[in-house]
BABAVO-785382 format. One record per residue (C-alpha): x, y, z; residue in one letter. Coordinates in steps of 0.2 Angstrom, whole numbers, padded with zeros to 4 digits, always signed. Layout:
BABAVO-785382
XYZA;...
This chain:
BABAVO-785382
+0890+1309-0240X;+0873+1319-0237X;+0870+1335-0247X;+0851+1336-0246X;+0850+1352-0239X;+0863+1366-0245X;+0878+1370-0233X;+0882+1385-0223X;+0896+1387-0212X;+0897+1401-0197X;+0915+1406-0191X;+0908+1413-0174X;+0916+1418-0160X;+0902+1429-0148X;+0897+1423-0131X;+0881+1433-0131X;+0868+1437-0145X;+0878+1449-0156X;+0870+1439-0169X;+0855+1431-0174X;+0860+1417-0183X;+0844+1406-0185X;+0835+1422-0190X;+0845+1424-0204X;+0847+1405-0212X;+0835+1391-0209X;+0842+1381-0201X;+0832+1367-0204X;+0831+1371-0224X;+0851+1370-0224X;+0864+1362-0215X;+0873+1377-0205X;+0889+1370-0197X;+0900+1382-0185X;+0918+1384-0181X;+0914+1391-0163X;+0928+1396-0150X;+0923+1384-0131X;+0914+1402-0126X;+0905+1408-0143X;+0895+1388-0140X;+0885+1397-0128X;+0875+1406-0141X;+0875+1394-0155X;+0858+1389-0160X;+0851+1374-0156X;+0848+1369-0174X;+0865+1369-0179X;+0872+1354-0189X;+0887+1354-0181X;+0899+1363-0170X;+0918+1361-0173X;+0928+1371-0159X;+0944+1381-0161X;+0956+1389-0147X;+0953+1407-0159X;+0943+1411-0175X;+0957+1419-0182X;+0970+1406-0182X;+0971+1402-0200X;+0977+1384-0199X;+0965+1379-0186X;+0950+1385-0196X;+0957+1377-0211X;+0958+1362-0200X;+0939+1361-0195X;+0932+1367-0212X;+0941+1354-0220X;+0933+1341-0207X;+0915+1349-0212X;+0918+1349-0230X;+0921+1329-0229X;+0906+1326-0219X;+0894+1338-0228X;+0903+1343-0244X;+0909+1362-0248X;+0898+1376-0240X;+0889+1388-0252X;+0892+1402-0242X;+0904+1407-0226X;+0895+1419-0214X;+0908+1428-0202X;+0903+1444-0194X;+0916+1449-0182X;+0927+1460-0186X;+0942+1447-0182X;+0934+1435-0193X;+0936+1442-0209X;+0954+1442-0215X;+0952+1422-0210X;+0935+1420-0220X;+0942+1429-0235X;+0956+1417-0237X;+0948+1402-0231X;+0933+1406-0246X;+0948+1409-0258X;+0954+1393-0256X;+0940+1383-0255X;+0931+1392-0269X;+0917+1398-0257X;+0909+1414-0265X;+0910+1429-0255X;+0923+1445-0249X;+0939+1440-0256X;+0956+1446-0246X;+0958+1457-0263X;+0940+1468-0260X;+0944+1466-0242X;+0959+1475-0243X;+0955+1493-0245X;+0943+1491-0228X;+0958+1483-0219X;+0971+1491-0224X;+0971+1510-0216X;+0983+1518-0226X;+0975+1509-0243X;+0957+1517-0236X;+0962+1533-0231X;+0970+1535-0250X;+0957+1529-0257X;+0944+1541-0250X;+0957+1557-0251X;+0957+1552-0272X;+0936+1554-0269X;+0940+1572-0261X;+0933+1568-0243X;+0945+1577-0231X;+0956+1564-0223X;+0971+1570-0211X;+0989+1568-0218X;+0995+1553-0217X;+1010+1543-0223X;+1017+1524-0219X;+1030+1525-0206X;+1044+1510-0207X;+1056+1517-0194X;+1056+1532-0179X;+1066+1541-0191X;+1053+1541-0204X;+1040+1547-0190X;+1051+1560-0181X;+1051+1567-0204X;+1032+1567-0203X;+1030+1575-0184X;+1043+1590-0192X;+1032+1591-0209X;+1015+1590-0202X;+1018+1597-0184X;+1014+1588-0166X;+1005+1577-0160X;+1001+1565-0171X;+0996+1545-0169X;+1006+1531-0175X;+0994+1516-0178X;+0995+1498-0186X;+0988+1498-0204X;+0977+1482-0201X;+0976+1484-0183X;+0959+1483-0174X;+0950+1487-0159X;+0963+1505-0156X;+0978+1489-0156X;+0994+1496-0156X;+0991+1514-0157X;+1001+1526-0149X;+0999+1546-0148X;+1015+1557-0148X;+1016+1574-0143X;+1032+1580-0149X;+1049+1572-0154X;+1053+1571-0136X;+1039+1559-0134X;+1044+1549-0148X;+1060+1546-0138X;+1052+1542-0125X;+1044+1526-0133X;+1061+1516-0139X;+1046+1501-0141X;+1039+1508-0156X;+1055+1504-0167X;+1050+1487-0164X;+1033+1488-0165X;+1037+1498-0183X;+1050+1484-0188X;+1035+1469-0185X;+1022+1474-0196X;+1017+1492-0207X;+1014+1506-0197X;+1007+1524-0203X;+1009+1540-0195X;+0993+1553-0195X;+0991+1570-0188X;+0981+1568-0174X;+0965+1579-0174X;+0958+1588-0158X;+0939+1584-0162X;+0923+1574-0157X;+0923+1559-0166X;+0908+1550-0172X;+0903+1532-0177X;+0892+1531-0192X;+0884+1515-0193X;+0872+1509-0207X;+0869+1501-0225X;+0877+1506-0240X;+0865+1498-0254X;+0877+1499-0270X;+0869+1514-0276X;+0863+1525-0262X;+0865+1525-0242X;+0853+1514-0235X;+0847+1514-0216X;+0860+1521-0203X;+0863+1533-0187X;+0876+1544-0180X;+0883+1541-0164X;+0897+1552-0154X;+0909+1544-0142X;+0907+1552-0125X;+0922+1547-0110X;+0936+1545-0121X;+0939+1537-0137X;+0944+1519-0142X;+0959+1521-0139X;+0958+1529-0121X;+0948+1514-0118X;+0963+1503-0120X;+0972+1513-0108X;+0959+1510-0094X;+0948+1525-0097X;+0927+1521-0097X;+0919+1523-0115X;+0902+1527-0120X;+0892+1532-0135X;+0877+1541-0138X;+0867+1545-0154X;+0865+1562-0160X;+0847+1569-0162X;+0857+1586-0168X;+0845+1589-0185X;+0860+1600-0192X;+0875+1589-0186X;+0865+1575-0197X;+0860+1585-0210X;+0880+1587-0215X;+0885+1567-0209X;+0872+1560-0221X;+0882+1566-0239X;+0895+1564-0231X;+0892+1545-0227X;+0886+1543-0244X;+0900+1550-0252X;+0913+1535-0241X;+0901+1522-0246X;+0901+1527-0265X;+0922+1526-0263X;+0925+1512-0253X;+0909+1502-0260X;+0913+1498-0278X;+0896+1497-0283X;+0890+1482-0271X;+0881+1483-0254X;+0891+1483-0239X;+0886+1487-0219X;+0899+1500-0213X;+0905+1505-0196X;+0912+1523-0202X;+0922+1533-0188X;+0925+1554-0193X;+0930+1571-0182X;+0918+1584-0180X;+0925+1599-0184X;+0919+1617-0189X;+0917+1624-0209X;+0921+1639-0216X;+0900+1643-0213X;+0905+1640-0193X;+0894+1624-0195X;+0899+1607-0194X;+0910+1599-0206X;+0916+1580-0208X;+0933+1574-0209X;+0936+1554-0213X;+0946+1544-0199X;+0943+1523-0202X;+0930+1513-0208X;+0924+1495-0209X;+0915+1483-0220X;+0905+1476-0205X;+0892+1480-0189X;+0900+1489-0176X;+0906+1482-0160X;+0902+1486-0144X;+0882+1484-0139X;+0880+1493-0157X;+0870+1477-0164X;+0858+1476-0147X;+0855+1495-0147X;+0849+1495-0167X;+0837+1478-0164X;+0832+1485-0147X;+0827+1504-0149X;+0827+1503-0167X;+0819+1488-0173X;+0832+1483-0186X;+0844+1470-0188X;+0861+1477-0195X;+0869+1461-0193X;+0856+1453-0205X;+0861+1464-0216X;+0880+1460-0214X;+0873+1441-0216X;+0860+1445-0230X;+0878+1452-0240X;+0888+1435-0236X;+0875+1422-0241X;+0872+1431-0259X;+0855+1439-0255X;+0850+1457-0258X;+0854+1465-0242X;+0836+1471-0231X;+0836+1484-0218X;+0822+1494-0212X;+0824+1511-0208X;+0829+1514-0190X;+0814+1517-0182X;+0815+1535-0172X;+0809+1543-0156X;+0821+1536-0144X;+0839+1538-0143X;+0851+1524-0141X;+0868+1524-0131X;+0878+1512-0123X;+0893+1511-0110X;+0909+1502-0109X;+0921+1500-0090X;+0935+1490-0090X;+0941+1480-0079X;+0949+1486-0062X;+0962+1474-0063X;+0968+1463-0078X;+0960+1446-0083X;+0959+1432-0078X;+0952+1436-0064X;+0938+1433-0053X;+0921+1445-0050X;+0919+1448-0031X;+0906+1462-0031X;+0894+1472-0041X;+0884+1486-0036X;+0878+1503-0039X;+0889+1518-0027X;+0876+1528-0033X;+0860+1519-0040X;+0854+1532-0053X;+0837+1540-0055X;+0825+1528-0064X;+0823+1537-0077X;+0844+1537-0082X;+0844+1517-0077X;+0852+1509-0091X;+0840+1494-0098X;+0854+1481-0098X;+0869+1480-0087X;+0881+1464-0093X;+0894+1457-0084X;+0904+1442-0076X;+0894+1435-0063X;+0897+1437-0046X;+0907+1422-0042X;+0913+1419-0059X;+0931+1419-0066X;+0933+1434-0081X;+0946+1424-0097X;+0961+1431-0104X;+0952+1438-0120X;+0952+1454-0130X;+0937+1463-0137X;+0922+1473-0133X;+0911+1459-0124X;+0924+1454-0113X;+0928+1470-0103X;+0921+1474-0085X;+0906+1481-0088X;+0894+1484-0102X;+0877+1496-0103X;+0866+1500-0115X;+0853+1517-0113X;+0837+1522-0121X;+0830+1538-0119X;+0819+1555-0126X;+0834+1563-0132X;+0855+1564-0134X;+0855+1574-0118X;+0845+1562-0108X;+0856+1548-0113X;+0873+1555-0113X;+0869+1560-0094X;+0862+1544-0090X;+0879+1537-0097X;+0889+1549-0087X;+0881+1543-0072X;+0882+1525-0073X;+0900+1528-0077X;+0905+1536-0060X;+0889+1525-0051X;+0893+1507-0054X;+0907+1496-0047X;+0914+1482-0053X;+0925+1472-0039X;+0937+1459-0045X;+0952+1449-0037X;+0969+1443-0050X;+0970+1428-0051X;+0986+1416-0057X;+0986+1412-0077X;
């Protein structure tokens, strides 16, 4: 058995460049092995050691499976690198039990759990909607009548808007005889649903004091809507007052969730109105990692950082680095969905109405023509994806809304 050179393994899953691995390890200064899904091989840097592929990165006894394959060929890694979102229930198991140091499911829990989060940032005095676990429709038809309609009933370790449901009165709840089941298969909470802008909050918490980060506000729709069929963008703020109120606000999540250690967050809260008629914050979910959608490519690419390095920098035992976001430009990005469900195959691809140049988005990603779309969930495998720069919120938010009713993805079912 070879150890000359320490071991790393990467539980990877992207297709495209989300991250940077080879930047962030040497790859030729340590052995860096992945367990890849057959589609995240695409970007796996040439360097690698080795590649062992799974069907999913979060199916527990393959991954077991294929670290235990890389252990007896390179001996245990010092460090497991998973950055998706999906990844990180698996890579905090899989280091508990093969003594891997890193995020353990214990200091995982309070940024998967929703209901654990949301208690634990109300006991910091940040507002937070009310909220209780719901076993049963009885249970939820109790909260409706104490904390008034609508409300939204949501997994407490879903991800991605999985599984949540909004109910506008008790008639609604009727109306869904599924959710029993859905309450009956794993934990549910209930929270009053808030009528609100909600923005993400993406950045560094250094241990001590918020590190780099920016405020973005979800324009189309929400996740959720997204889920449904609805378009998605998001575009950051440049609002000088709106950001003056999100930055202690941010601070004061990362100081109750943080625990004292450095963490990236992807922070999600409504915009609603103080008492002073200016904006004020209220705390929806958070999570221990970068941010989907083209988040990672609109920080590196308008603003020359890597928050993904940072998410690495954490996991391989190094002091987290992130420059400050570099300002002047504004970043966005735009999410379609399919017109019909996957599989299926992409006929055509063109503009309806081509917008002016100076609303063009500077990246549009997609299936090619010609090519079939998989059966997979997540933010990089949906219709169409666009990511904006521009002088300004405004600029970007309309060049969003035009690319949104402008561009046409064609595609034909086809058989699973």
């Amino acid at each position: 058995m070879t150890r000359t050179r320490p071991h790393v393994t990467v539980l990877h899953r992207w297709r495209d460049t989300h991250a940077l691995y080879a930047d962030y390890v040497d790859h030729t200064t340590h052995r860096v092995t992945y367990i890849s899904t057959e589609l995240g091989r695409a970007s796996v840097p040439e360097g690698a050691e080795a590649v062992v592929t799974v069907g999913l990165t979060d199916d527990l006894p393959a991954v077991r499976e294929a670290l235990v394959s890389l252990v007896g060929r390179y001996g245990p890694p010092e460090a497991l690198v998973a950055l998706n979102e999906g990844d990180l229930d698996t890579a905090a198991l899989v280091r508990e039990e093969f003594g891997i140091a890193g995020q353990t499911p214990e200091e995982l829990a309070v940024f998967r759990d929703k209901l654990l989060m949301c208690t634990t940032v109300a006991a910091a005095g940040i507002p937070v909607p009310a909220l209780a676990h719901v076993p049963d429709p009885d249970v939820v038809r109790e909260f409706g009548r104490a904390h008034g309609w609508p409300l939204v009933c949501k997994p407490h370790r879903g991800t991605a808007s999985r599984g949540v449901v909004r109910l506008d009165s008790e008639a609604d709840l009727d109306a869904h005889p599924e959710l029993a089941a859905d309450l009956a298969a794993e934990p549910f909470l209930a929270q009053t649903y808030v009528d609100a802008p909600i923005l993400h909050i993406d950045g560094l918490w250094e241990g001590d004091r918020l590190g780099g980060w920016t405020a973005s506000r979800y324009v189309g729709g929400t996740c959720a809507d997204f889920t449904q069929g609805n378009w998605l963008g998001s575009v950051e703020e440049d609002d000088p007052v709106l950001l003056a109120a999100v930055e202690p606000f941010a601070a004061a999540v990362g100081a109750a969730l943080g625990g004292g250690r450095p963490w990236v967050f992807h922070l999600e809260a409504f915009v609603t109105r103080g008492a002073d008629g200016g904006p004020a914050l209220v705390f929806l979910e958070c999570g221990a990692r970068v941010g989907g959608g083209e988040i990672p490519f609109t920080w590196r690419d308008v603003h020359g950082a890597d928050l993904m390095a940072a998410a690495a920098d954490i996991q391989l035992g190094r002091a987290p680095v992130l420059p400050a976001p570099k300002t002047g430009e504004v970043g966005g990005y735009l999410l379609l969905p399919l017109p019909v469900p996957a599989p299926c195959l992409v006929e055509r691809a063109d503009w309806t109405a081509p917008p002016a140049e100076d609303r063009m988005p500077y990246a549009v990603l997609h299936v090619p023509v010609g090519q079939r779309v998989p059966p997979i969930s997540g933010y990089e495998h949906v219709g169409t994806r666009f990511r904006f720069r521009g002088p300004s919120t405004a600029a970007v938010e309309e060049a969003i809304g035009t690319s949104a009713h402008g561009f046409r993805l064609t595609c034909t079912p086809l058989d699973t």
